[in-house]
N, C-alpha and C positions, 0 to 999 in steps of 0.2 A: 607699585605697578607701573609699567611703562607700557604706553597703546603705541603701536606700527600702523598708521590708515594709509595701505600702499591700494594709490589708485593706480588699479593692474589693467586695467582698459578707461579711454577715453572715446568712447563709441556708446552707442546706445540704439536697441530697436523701438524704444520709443522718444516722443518727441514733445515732453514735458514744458507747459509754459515758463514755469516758475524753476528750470534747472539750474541749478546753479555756477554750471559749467557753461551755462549758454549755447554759444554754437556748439560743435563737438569737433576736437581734433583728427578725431577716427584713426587715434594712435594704441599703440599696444604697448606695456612693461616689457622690458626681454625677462626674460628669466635670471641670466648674469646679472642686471642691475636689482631685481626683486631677490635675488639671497646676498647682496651687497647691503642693501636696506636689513632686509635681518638679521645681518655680522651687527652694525650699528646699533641697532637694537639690544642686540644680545647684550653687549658691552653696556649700554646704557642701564638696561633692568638687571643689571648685579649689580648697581648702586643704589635698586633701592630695597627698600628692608625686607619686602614680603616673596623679594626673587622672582614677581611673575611679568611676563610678557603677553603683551595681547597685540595679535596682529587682527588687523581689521581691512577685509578686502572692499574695494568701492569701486565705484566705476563713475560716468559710465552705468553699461551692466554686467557685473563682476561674471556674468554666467555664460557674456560670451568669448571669455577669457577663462574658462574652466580647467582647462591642461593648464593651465599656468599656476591656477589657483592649487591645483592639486599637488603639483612640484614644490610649489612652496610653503604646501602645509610639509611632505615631508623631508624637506630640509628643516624648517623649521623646528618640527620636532627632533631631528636629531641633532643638529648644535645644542637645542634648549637640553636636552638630557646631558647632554658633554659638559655641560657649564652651571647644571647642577640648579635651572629655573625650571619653574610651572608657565608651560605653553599654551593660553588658551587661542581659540579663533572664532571673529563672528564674521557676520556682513549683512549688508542693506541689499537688499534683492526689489525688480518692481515686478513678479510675480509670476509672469507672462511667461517665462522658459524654463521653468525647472520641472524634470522629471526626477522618474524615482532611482535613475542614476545618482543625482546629485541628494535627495535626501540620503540616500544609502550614506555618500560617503560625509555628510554634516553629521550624520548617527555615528557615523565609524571615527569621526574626531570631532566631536563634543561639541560643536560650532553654537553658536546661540544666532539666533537668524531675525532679523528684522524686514518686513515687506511693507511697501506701501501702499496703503489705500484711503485714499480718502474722503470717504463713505458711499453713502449710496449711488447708481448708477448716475444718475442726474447729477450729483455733486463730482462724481467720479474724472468722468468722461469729459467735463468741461476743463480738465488743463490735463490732464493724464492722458492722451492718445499717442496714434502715431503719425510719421511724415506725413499721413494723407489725410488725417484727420479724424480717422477710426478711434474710437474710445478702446480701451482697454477690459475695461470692467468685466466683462464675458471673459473673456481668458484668466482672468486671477480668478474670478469662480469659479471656473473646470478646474483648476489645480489645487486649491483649496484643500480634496483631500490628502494630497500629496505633505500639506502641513499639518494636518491632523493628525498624519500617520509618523512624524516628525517628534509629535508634542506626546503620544501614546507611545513613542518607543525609548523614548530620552527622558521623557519626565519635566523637561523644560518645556516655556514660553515661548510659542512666538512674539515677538513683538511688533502689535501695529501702527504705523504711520501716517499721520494725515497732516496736510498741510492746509493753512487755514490763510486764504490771501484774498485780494481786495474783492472776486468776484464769486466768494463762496463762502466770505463771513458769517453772512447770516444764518448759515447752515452749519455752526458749529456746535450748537446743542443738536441738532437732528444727526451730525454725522458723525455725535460721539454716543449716540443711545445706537447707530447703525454698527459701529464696533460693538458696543455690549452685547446684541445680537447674535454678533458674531463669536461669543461666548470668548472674548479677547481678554484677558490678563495683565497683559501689559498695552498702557495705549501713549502714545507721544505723539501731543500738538504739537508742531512746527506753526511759529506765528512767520513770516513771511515778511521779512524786514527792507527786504531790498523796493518795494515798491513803495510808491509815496500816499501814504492814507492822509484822508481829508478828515479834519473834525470830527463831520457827524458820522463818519465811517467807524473811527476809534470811540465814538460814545458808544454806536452799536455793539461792537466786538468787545465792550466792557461788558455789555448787560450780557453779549451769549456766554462770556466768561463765566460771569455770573451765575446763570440758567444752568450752565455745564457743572461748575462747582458742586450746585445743589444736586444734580443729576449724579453726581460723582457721594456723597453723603448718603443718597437715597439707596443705590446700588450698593454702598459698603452695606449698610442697616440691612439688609435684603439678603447679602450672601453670607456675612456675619463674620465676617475679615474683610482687610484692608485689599487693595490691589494697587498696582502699579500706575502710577498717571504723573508721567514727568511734572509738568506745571503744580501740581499737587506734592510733588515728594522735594523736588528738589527749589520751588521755593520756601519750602517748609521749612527746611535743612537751612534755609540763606536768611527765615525769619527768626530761628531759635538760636541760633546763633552768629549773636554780630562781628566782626570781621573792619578791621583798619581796609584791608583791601582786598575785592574776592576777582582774582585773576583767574584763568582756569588754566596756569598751568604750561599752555601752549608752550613746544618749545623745553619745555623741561623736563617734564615727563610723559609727553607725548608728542609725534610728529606727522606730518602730511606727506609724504614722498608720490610726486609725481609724474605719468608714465617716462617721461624725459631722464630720472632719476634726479632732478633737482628736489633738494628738501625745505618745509613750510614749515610756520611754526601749527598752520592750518590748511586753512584754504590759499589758494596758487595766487597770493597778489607777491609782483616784486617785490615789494618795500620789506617783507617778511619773510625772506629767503634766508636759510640760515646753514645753508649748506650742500651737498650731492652726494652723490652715494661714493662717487667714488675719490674725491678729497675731503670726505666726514664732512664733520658737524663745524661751525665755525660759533668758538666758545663765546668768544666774545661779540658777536650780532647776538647771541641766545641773551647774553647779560643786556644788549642795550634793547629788545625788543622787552625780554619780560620783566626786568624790575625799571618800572619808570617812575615819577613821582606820580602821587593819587591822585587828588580830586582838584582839577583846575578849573571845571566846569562850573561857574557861578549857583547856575541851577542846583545843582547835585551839591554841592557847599549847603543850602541851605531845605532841602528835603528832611523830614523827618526820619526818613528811612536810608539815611543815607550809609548808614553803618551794616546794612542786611542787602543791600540792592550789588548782583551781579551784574548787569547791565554796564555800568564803566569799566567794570574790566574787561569785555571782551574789546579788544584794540582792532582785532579785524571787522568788524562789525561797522563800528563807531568811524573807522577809518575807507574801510568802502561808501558809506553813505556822504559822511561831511569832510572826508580827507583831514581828519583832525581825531587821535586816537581818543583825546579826553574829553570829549563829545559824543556822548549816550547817541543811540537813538531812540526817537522820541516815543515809538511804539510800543519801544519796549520796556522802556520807562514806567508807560503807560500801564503795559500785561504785569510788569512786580507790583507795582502801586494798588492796583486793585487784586490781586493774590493776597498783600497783606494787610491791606483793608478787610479782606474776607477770613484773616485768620483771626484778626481782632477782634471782629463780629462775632466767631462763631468758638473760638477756645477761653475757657477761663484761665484764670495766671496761674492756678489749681494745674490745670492739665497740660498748659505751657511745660510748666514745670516740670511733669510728670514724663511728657516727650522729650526735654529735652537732655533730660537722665538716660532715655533709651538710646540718644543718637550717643553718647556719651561711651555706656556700654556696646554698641555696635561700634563705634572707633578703639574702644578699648582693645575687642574681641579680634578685631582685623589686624592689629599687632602684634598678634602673637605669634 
């Protein structure tokens, strides 16, 4: 699988604290450079085994760059059928502009959608608004069913977003019981690494972790299957199985393409440029950003967990915060540490076991 995250707008109608774009360029993708990004692409995902490409539209908000989006799903699909891949398409949406234009046409090409909210109004509205300060939350609740009618015609999840930063920690148990509510399926924490947490900040956000986890236990017990909870699935996956070094990839089988056409292994910091659309990929920055030596961090040399912890591999992370790629951040350190403290506590080596047979057969299955 090779992921395309072509941010097709760098604009936004609202005016999110925590964005990670910060200012906003108030720039657009042309079109020329967004099917130049998925020649690349294409070429890329025929080297890997399963043939499939996933273009992922971002912004910004990708919705008010929707002609563009729409061009480029069908090109996309037609190269993808000529070169003989599986072309899926998703996007992160913030809620507020989609009509029943736009699910029509996510039902007419398979799109898997992600929107964010990050919980109740009160929690919502304090970093989600707009330029003037207006909270958002009323407008993704009129549209609401607009996703329902999405999830009823496709058969798929939406999946929701909530991002948990230094002035609405505390509300991560209450604004993950306000998803379940929301009879959510798939839910993804965003811990919020770019700001600087104090101590007693990160003791808190361990215990709501905590509160959340159980919340998350209680709720499977209750519906009598498993559901989707990134922090839950995918340190799972990074506890049952240890790993010399867990890199995600960036750059290798996945890329950031920016409205400019400049290509990232991620997110737009210089040092991780690895290319443009229209003089490719440059093979060798790919070689010297993602195989680096492992663990030079003193700390991390000596963690119990140092063989399961994702955290030192993300280099843009480690490298935005302290300018030094093999330099965890410390937060994050912090959110693995107590995920696999809490799988300790709560799996016997019995059931270890038993899961990690299943992740086993599910990677078996995906090779075929």
């Amino acid at each position: 699988m090779y992921t395309l995250s072509l941010e097709i707008i760098n604009k936004c109608n609202l005016n999110c604290t925590y964005c990670y774009l910060g200012e906003k360029k108030n720039t657009y993708m042309s079109v020329e450079s967004a099917k130049k990004a998925v020649d690349i692409a294409v070429h890329e995902a025929q080297k890997q085994y399963d043939k499939m490409l996933i273009v992922y539209f971002i912004g910004g908000e990708p919705l008010m760059a929707f002609e563009t989006m729409k061009s480029i799903v069908d090109y996309a699909n037609g190269i993808g059928e000529k070169n003989g891949l599986k072309v899926k398409f998703s996007t992160t949406i913030n809620g507020t502009l989609i009509t029943r234009e736009n699910v029509e046409f996510f039902i007419k090409n398979d799109f898997e959608i992600k929107v964010s909210i990050d919980g109740p109004q009160f929690v919502h509205d304090l970093n989600r608004h707009d330029y003037v300060g207006n909270g958002s939350y009323n407008r993704i609740l009129e549209r609401l069913p607009y996703l329902r009618e999405y999830e009823e015609k496709t058969g798929k999840t939406v999946a929701y977003a909530h991002v948990v930063t230094k002035n609405n920690y505390q509300f991560f148990e209450q604004s993950f019981r306000f998803l379940l509510d929301l009879k959510a399926d798939k839910i993804e924490s965003g811990i919020d690494h770019y700001c600087q947490w104090e101590p007693s900040e990160i003791l808190e956000l361990k215990e709501q972790i905590r509160r959340t986890f159980n919340l998350f236990k209680e709720e499977v017990k209750k519906r009598g299957k498993s559901f989707y909870w990134n922090l839950f699935e995918q340190h799972l996956q990074a506890f049952l199985v240890p790993c010399d070094f867990y890199a995600c990839k960036a750059g290798l089988n996945n890329v950031y393409v920016a409205t400019d056409g400049n290509i990232y292994t991620c997110i737009e910091l210089p040092e991780f440029k690895i290319g443009n659309v229209n003089e490719g990929l440059d093979v060798m920055q790919i070689r010297k950003i993602a195989y680096r030596e492992d663990v030079k961090y003193e700390t991390c040399k000596n963690c119990k967990y140092v063989k399961h912890c994702k955290t030192r591999g993300c280099q843009a992370s480690n490298y935005e915060i302290h300018r030094d790629i093999y330099h965890p951040v410390e937060v994050s350190c912090h959110v693995n540490k107590t995920m696999f403290d809490l799988f300790n506590e709560n799996f016997t080596e019995q059931q270890k076991e038993a899961m990690r047979d299943i992740l086993k057969r599910r990677r078996d299955y995906g090779k075929k």
